[in-house]
Structure formats: C-alpha cells, structure tokens
N, C-alpha and C positions, 0 to 999 in steps of 0.2 A: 524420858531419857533413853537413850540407843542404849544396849548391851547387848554383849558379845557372848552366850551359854556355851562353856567348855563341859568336857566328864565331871571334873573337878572344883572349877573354878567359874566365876562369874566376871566376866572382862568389860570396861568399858570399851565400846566398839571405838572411839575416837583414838581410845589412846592407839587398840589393834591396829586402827587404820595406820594411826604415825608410824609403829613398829614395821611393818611390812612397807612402807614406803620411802621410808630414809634412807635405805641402800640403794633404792633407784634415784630419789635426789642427788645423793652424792655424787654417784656415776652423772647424771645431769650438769651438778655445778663442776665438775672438771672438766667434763669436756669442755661445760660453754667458760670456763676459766683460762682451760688452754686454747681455745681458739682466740679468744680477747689478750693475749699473750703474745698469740702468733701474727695478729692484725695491727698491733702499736709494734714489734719488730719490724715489721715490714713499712709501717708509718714513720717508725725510727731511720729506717734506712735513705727512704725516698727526701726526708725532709734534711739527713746529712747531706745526701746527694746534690739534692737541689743547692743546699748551703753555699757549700766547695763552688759549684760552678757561679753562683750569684756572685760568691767573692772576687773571680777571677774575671768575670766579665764587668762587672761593673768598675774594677780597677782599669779595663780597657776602657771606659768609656770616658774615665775621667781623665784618662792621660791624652786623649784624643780630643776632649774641650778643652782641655788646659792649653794643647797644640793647636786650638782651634781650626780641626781639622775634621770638618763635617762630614766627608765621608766612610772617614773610618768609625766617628762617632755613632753614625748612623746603623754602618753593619755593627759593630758590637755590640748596640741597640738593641737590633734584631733580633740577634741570636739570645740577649738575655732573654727578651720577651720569649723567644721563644721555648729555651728553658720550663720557663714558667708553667705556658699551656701545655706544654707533654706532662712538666710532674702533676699537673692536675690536684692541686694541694690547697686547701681552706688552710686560711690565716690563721684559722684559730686552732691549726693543730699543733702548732707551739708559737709562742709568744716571740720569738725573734722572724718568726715567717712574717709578721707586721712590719716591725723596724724594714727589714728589706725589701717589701711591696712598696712602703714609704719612698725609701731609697729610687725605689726603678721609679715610680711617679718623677721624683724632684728631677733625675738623672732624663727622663721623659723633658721635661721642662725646659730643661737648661738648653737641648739641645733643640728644640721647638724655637727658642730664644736665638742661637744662632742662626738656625736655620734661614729665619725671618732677617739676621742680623747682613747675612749674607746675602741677599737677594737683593735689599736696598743698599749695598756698596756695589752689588752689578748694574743695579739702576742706574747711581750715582757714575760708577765709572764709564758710561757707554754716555750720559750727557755730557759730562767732562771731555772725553774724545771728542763728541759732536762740533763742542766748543772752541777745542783745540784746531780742529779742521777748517772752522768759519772765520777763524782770528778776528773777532768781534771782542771787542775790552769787556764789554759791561756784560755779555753771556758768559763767556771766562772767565770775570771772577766769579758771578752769582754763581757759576756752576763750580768752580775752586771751593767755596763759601760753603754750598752744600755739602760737598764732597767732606772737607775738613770736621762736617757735624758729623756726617752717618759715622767715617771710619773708625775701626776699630782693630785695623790690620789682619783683618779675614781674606779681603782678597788680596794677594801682590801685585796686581796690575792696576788694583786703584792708587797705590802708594808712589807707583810711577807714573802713573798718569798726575798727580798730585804734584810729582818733582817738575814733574816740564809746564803745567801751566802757569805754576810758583815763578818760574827761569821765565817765562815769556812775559807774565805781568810784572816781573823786576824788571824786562828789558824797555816795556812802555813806561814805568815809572822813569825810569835813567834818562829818554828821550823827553820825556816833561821833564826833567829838571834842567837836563840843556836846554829845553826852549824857555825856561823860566830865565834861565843864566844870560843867554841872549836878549832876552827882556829886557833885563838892568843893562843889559852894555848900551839898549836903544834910547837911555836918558840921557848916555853922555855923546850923544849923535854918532856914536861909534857901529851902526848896523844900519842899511839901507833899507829905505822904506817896505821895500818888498816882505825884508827878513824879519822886520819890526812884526807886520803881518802877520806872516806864515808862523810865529813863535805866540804869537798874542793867540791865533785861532789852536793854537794845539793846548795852550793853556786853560782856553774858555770849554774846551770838547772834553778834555781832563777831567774840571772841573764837575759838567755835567753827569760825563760818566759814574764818576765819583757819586753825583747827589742820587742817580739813578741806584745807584748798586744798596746805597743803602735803604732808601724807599722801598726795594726789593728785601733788604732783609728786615725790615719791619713788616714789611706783609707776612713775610715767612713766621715771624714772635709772634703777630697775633693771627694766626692763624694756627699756631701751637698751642697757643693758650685756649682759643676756642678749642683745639679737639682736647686737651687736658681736663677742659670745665665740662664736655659731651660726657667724658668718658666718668668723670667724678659723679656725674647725676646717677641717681638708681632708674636701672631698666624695669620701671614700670609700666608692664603694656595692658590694654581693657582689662578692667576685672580685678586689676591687681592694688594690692599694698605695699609702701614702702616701711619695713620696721628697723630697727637699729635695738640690736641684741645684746647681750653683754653674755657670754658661752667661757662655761671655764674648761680648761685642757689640763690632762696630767700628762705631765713631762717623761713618762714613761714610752715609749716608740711604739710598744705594743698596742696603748690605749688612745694617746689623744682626745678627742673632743669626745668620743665615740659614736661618730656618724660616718655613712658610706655618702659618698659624690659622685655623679656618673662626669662625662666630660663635657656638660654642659653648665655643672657645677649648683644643679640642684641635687638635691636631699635625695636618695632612693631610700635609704634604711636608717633605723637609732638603734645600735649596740643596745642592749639589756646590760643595764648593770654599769652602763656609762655615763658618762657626767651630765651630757647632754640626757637622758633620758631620765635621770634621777632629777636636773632642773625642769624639765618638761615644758622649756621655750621653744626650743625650734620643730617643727613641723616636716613628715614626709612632704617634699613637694616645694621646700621653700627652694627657693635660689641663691645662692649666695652672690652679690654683687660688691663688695668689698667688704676688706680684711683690713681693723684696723687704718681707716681713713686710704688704704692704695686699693684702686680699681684693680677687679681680676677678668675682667669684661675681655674674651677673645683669648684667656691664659686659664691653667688650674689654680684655684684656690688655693692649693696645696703648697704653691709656691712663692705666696705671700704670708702663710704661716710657720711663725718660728717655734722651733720645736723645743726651745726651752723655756717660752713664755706660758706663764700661767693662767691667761685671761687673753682672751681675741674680744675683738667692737667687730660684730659682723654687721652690714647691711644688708636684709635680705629682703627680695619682692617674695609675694606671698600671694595665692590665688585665694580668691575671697569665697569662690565655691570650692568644694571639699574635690566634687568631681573633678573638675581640670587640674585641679593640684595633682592629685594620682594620674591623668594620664600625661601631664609634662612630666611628672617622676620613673615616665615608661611601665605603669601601673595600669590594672586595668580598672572602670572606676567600681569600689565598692557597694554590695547589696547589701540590705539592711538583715544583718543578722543576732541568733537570737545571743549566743556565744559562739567564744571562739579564743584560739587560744593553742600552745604547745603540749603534747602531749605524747609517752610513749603506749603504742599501739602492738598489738597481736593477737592472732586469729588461737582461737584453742580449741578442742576437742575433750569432751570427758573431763574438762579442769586441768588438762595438760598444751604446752603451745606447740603450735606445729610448727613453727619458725620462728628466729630469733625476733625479738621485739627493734621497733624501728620508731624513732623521733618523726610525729609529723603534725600539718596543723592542721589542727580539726574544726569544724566549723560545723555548729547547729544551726541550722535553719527551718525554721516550722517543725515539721516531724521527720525530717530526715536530718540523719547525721553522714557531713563527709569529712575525708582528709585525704592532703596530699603532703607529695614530699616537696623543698624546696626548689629544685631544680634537675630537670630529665638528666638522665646519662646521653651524652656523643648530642648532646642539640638536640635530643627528643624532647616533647613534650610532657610536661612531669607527669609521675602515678599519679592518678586520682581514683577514690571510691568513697564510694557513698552505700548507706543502710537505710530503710525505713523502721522506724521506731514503731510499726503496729503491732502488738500481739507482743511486744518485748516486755522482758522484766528487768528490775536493776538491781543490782547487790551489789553492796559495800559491807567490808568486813570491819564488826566492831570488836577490838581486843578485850574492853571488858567483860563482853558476854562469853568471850572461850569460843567466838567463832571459829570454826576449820576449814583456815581457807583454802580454796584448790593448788594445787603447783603452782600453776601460771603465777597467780594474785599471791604466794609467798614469797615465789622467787624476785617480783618489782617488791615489798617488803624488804627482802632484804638486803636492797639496791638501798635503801631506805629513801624507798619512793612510796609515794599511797594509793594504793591501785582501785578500784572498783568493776565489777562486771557488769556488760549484757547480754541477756539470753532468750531466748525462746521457748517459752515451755509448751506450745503447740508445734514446735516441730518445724515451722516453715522456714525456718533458719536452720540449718546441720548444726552452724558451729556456735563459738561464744566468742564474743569481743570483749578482750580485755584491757581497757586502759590503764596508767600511772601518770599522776599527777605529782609535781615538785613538793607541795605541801599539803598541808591538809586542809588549809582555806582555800585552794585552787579546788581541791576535790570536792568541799561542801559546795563550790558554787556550781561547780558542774552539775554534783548530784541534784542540786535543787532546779536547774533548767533541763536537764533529763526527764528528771520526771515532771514537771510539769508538760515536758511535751509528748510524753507516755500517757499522760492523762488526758492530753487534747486528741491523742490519735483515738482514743477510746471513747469518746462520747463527741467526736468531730467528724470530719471524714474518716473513713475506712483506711484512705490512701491519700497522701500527699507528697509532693514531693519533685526533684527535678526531672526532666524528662527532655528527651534531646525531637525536636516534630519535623519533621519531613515538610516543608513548604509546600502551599499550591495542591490542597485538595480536590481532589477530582472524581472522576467517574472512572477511572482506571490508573495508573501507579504513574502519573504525570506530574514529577516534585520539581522542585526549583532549587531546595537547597535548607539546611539542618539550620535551627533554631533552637535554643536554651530556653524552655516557659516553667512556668512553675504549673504543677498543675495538683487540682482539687476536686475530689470526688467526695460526693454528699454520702452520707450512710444511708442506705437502705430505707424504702417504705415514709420517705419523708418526699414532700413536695417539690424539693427542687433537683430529686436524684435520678430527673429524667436527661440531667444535663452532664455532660463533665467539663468543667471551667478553666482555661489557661490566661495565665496571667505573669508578665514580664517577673516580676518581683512577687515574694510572699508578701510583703508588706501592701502590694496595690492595692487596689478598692474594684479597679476598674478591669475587668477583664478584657484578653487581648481577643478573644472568642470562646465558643460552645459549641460540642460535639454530641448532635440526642443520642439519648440511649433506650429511646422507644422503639422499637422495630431493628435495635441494630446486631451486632455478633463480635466478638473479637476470638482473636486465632494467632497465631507463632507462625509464620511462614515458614515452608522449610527451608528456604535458599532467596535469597536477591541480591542478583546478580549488580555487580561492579559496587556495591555499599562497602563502605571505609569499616577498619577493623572498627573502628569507635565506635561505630552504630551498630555492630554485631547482634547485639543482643534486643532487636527488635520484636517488635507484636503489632497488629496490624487492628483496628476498628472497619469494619465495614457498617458503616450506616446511612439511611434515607436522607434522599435529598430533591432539591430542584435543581434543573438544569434545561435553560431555554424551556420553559415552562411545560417540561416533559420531569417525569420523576423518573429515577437514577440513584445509582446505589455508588453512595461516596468512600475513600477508601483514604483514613487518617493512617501513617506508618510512625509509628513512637517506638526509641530507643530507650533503654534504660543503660544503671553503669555498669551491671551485674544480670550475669541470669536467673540468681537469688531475687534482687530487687523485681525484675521482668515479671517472674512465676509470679509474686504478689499482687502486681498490678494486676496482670490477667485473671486472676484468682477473686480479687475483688470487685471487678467490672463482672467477669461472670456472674457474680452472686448478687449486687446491684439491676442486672439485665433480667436474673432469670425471678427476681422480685419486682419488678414493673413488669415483667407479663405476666407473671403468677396473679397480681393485681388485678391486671387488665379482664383474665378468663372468670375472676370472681364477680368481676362486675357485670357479667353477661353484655360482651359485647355487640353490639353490630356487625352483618360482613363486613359492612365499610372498615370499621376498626379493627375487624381479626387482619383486615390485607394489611393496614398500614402498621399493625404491630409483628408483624413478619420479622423470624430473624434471617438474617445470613448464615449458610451454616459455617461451622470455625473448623480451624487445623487443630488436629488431637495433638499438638503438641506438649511441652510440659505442662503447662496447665488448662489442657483446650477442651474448648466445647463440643459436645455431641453434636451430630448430623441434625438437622431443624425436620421440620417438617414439608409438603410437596408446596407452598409457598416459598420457605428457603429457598428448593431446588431453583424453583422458578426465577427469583432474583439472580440465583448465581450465575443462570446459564448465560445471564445478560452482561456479565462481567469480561472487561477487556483481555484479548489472550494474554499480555503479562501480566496480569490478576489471575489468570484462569491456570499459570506455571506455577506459581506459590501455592497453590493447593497440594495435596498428596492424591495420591493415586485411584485414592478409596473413595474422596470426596467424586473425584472426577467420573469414576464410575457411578456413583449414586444419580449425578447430574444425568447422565448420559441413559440410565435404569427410567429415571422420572421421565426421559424425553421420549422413551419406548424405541432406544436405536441400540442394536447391539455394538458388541464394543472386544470381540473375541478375537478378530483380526485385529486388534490396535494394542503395538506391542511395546510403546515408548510413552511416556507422558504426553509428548508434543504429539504424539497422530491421538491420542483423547481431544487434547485440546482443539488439536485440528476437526476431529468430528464434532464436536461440540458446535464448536461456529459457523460448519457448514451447514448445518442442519438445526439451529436455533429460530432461524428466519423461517422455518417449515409450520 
C-alpha cells in the first residue's frame, strides 16, 4: 500500500495525490466549462440566425408556387439553399433544424414538380401553334386534346393558344352542321345535285376526322397506362430484391422514420435511436421505390410521405451483395473488421489530455487501431489515425478496488462516460490514448477485443497493420501510384520472417505479394520529392532482386499514418533483419551466401540502421541517382570512401551523387 511519511504524520499517498490536485482540476473543469458555454452561444446564435432567414425565405418560395411562378420560385430557392451551406449546421444541433431541412426538401420538390409542369405546357403549346398554323382538324384538336391535359395555367400563352384553337374547331363544327342542314333539305329535292354532294362529303370527312381524333385519344390512355404500370413495377436491376416493408414514423418533424436518403432515394444512413433502427428492417443501401402503393421513381421520396402518418408500406430494391449495396449508397465497400463503433477519443500525457476529447469512429482491425472523424472541414478529406497495438497496455478503471484514475479517465467519468486507457510502458509511444465509451457494456466489449488483439500482437507478428505501398517496384524509385495493403510481419528467428507479406484485407488468406528480408535494409529517406502530404511519413525497403536476369537491388517506399506508427515499423523490420543475418553468420556461411545476404545500408533516420559493411557499400553504389538523393550525406560519403574517390571538392549532395555514377562504371 503507497504511503506518504511526513515529521508527524503518516499519509495515504492517494489521498496526497487527490489533495494537491483538485485545485488544478477545478481550474481545468472551468475553463473547459466555459469554453463548452461559450461554443453552444455561439451554436445558439448561428442556429437563430439560420431560423429567421429559413422563415422568410421559404415564405418567398411558397408565395411564388402558389403564383406559380417558377422563376422567382426558383431564386428564393437558391438563396435558402444557400443560407443553409454558409450556416454549415448539423440537424442535430436542435431539433427544429430537422422540421426545416424537411421543409426546404418538400419546398425542393414542389418546385421540381412545376418546373417539369412547365416545360410540358411549352411542349404542348409550340404543337398547338404548329397546329393552329397547318389548319388541319384532326392535328388541332388532338393537339387542343393534349394541351387541355397537361395545362394547369403555368404558361399564359398556352391558355391563349387553347382559346383560338377552341374558336377555330367551333368554326368547323358550325360548317358541319350547315352541311348536315343542307343534307335534310336534299330529301325534299330542295338542294341541287352538286350541293347534295359537296354537303354529303363534308359530313363523311367530319365524321372520319371525328373517329380518327378519338383513335388518337385511346392510343394516348393506353399508352398512360402502360407508363403508369412501368412506373408502379419496382426498379429491380441484376442482383437485386424487391421487398415491401412496413417502417413506422414518428410524427414528430425532428424524427421521422429516422433514415438519411441521398437524391437517388437510397438509404445512406439509420439515425441511432430511430425507429427504423430500433425495428432493424431496412438496410444502408436499400432504395426506396414507393411509398405507400405511389411511385417515387424520378421524385424524393420525401414527397410521397405524410408527415402525420404513423406507418409508410415502402418498396424497396435491395442489393443481395452487401458490397454493391455500400457503393450505390456512395459508400465505400466495407473490410472485415474486428470492431468498431463510436467512441470519444484523446491524446494524454502524464494522465493529463492535451486537447479536448473529440467524438470519432474507431475501428479495430487485426492489431491496429484507427479512427476517423465523420466528415473533413471545406471538402477535405476527413482525419484519420491509426495505432499499432504492439508493446501496448490496457487499463480500465475498476471503482471497487479504489482505483485512481488519471485526469483524462475522471474527467470522461464525470461526463458519466466510461473511459479506459492505452499505454506504452516501453516508451515507444510518448503518449496515452484515452477513450470513453456510452456504457459500460460498450466498454467491456471493447476491452475484450483490445486485448485479445494485445495478445495476438504479442505472440503474432511483431507488426501488423495498414500501410499505404508505392506501386511498381523497381530498381530505382520508378512507382506508379499508392495502394492501401494490409501488411504482416512474422516475429523474429521463426521460418517464414524472411518474408514480409501484403495482403488486400486482414481477413485474406491469400496474399497480394512478398518483400525478402534476406540480404535487404530499410531506412527513412530524408526527402522525396513531389510525394502528397498523406504519404509523408515514409520508410523505404531496399531489398535483392531479379531483373532481366541480372540481380538488382529493389526499392519497396511504404507510408505509415503517423511518424509514431513509421518508427515501429522500422524498428521491427530492423530487428527481424538484423535476426536473419545474425542467424545466417551462426550458421557458417558460404561466400556465396555472405554476397546474397548483404544489407543495403539505411538512413539514420528516426529509427535507421547503421552503415552495413563494404558489401552494402557495393550495392549501393549501384543505385539509381534519385535513390542515390534520399540518402544523407554521410551515407554518400561512405559510398564514395569504399570507391577509393575523394569527395573534398564535392560541396552539394548532388555533385556526391554526381561522383558517384561517374566513377561507379570504373
């Protein structure tokens, strides 16, 4: 048991410890009290602001549909929308910012609906003129016929194109009724043969016109009906299911069904805590193709559901593979992992955090742990980081045993969150990671896939984990372009840790290649030139190869997420490397085998290897000159020392390099 020896007195060190550190707690929880104060003020503000302006435009929008006047509709439109993307504001920062996203969708809708409404009364009205122009009876009326369907008094010049064809097929009705009239006078011999004629043919051409115009409007009904029944079928395409779902909605604006829809009116997201996710029927990925028996095919869904019903009939296609589902949902498709899950995250020092704790999702895979945040600031790319789990420890605090836990792990405590840490008690981590979990069934499950993948780092590979590879190895820095593998290294002094293994997925079987690590080096370059910030944090492999059946020293470039994660890898390849040649000289080798077990030598980097021996040299000098720039200075001089050239005059890296390759061929 810890104690504390005063003059006097004999102190529990635990309690000392609390004693001397609850005035800097305090000082701690106010600050982060008033800055969490000062960040929902200013939440409060932007979400009034946004309010006010939602309300005033969207009353323009509906007073411009109601006037059915598209383009003022349109600009008011705009500008809501545009509203929106400057306040830059989650729905979920108060529950009326739903109801009015709702609102600008249906208000989206409506005017979507006109817009369409209007372009078929300009269709309609430019045949109708056509019409008007031919003075053909049976094109003027079908074209009257149609006109009378679409309108809905959007355009005013169809409604007057509509009055004059009306006035012109009244004027040939009126001429067939005179010629009919004249008919009957020719029973009582009262009309000359001629006029009998000429009144008889205008009757029988009437009458045709007549049978045609209707012929034409039956074609027109079924050919409505067919696209009615097109449109009523579900859009099942390869691969797909049609299901028909029964999804309850609460009536509240905020909540609904609680699913996200992109505008193709599949599934992207299920609310936590929503109805849809508490019945756990519908699926990221599904597509919604009607609502309630009415097609939403070519519309939003959003605008065939009523907002005060308590129960929708959806039909929805459904991808029978899980991958195509995620990437129609704009997803990308899912890797098999081990968990994963919501969690708050922060870096700490000493049991104290260095920055505020941050909501992200974390995802175990094999022995590395990553998390990112939901989506980048300005269209960036979101955070992401990732840790390897080797050499880590886990702690979780148990309150029955009177554990004391660090700041970090009280203060999510008193969030009344349940926090646990990981740490490095070898140092090759600076800091500690501290998570919080919502409950404490989230936390035991976590703790229980933690450490089982603590325990596989430990008796597994040394290192596992993602690593970003530079395509197109070669004999000099000749790539093609970055690849995501999973990769796997054997521990030490075991049979197969002469390889290092990449493979698409942890879960694979099959790897996508092998990098020896007999005779090879790896090193930190100090510079390379034109590589994206994302791959900053590179390490280089130099190892034996063929090529055109000359051997050749290959050169694999792997990025990590981290310069922490990097130093590891290097750190464990070095000690993997320098135990197969340690190996190799016990076993009394052959010359043959001291040549091919030859390192390259590495950059002293953060974690680099020493100069090799006049072998190395030898390799290196054979290395292409932008191989031969990633080296340091000292490397280059060694090369140049083994070649027997002086190097006193050479006052830049590149005139080393430069000597080097002219006098390599010597």
């Amino acid at each position: 048991m810890a104690v504390q020896i005063g003059k006097t007195k004999i102190f529990m060190r635990e309690d000392v410890v609390k004693q001397l550190e609850s005035a800097r707690d305090a000082v701690w929880t106010e600050g982060v009290c008033g800055l969490q104060r000062a960040v929902r003020v200013r939440l409060a503000r932007r979400t009034v602001k946004l309010a006010r302006q939602h309300v005033e435009l969207a009353a323009k929008v509906h007073a411009a549909l109601g006037a059915k006047a598209v383009a003022d509709a349109s600009a008011a439109l705009e500008q809501l929308n545009a509203a929106w993307v400057v306040a830059t504001l989650s729905v979920a920062t108060a529950p009326a910012l739903r109801a009015m996203q709702r609102e600008a969708g249906l208000l989206d809708v409506q005017l979507q609906a006109l817009q369409e409404q209007e372009k078929a009364e300009l269709e309609a009205c430019n045949a109708l003129m056509e019409a008007l122009a031919a003075k053909e009876f049976v094109g003027l009326k079908v074209s009257l016929q149609v006109a009378q369907e679409t309108s809905q008094g959007v355009r005013k010049e169809l409604v007057l194109a509509m009055a004059e064809a009306e006035a012109a097929i009244a004027a040939e009705t009126q001429r067939t009724k005179d010629a009919e009239a004249e008919a009957a006078k020719a029973a009582t011999g009262a009309l000359s043969a001629v006029a009998e004629a000429e009144a008889t043919k205008r009757l029988n051409d009437f009458k045709k016109w007549e049978a045609e115009v209707e012929a034409k409007a039956a074609e027109r009904m079924k050919a409505r009906k067919a696209a009615e029944a097109a449109v009523s079928q579900p859009d099942v395409g390869e691969g797909m299911e049609s299901l028909t779902i029964q999804v309850r909605n609460d009536t509240r604006p905020e909540k609904g069904v609680g699913v996200e829809m992109n505008s193709m009116n599949a599934i992207t997201a299920i609310l936590k805590g929503g109805f849809a996710a508490k019945d756990n029927k519908l699926r990221v990925g599904d597509i919604v193709t009607s609502v309630d028996g009415i097609s939403v095919k070519g519309k939003k869904a959003v605008s065939a559901m009523d907002e005060t019903a308590t129960q929708y009939t959806f039909v929805v296609a459904r991808y029978v593979a899980k991958e195509r589902a995620a990437l129609h949902a704009g997803l990308e498709p899912e890797i098999a992992v081990d968990m994963e899950g919501y969690l708050l995250v922060v870096k700490a020092l000493d049991g104290r955090a260095l920055r505020l704790p941050k909501k992200r999702r974390v995802v175990l895979q094999g022995t590395t742990l990553t998390w990112y945040e939901d989506q980048g600031k300005d269209g960036a790319a979101p955070e992401q980081s990732s840790q390897s789990l080797q050499g880590a420890s886990f702690t979780m605090p148990v309150r029955s045993t009177s554990y004391a836990m660090t700041p970090a792990m009280k203060a999510f405590a008193d969030m009344r969150r349940c926090p646990f840490m990981l740490h490095w008690p070898s140092g090759q981590v600076k800091h500690e990671l501290v998570f919080a979990a919502s409950t404490t069934s989230d936390r035991a499950a976590w703790a229980n896939a933690i450490k089982d993948a603590i325990s596989r780092a430990k008796t597994g590979a040394p290192t596992s984990g993602w690593l970003h590879k530079e395509g197109g190895r070669k004999s000099g820095m000749s790539f093609v372009g970055w690849k995501r593998r999973w990769f796997v290294l054997p521990p030490p002094r075991k049979a197969d840790a002469v390889e290092l293994k990449y493979f698409d997925t942890p879960a694979a079987t099959t790897s996508k290649g092998v990098i020896k690590l007999r005779g090879s080096d790896v090193f930190v370059p100090k510079e390379v030139k034109g590589i994206k910030r994302e791959y900053q944090h590179n390490f280089c492999i130099a190892s034996e190869g063929i090529e055109k059946g000359k051997p050749v020293t290959l050169c694999t470039l792997l990025a990590a997420s981290t310069a922490e994660e990097r130093d590891i890898w290097v750190a464990s390849l070095t000690e993997s490397i320098t135990s197969i040649n340690n190996a190799k000289v016990a076993a009394a080798p052959t010359s043959c085998d001291a040549t091919r077990g030859a390192k390259v030598a590495g950059d002293a980097g953060a974690a680099s290897v020493q100069a090799g021996n006049a072998l190395n040299l030898e390799q290196m000098k054979m290395l292409e000159p932008d191989v031969l720039l990633t080296l340091r200075i000292k490397q280059l001089k060694a090369i140049l020392d083994h070649m027997g050239q002086e190097f006193v005059d050479a006052l830049e890296k590149s005139d080393l390099v430069a000597k080097i390759v002219k006098n390599r061929a010597v």
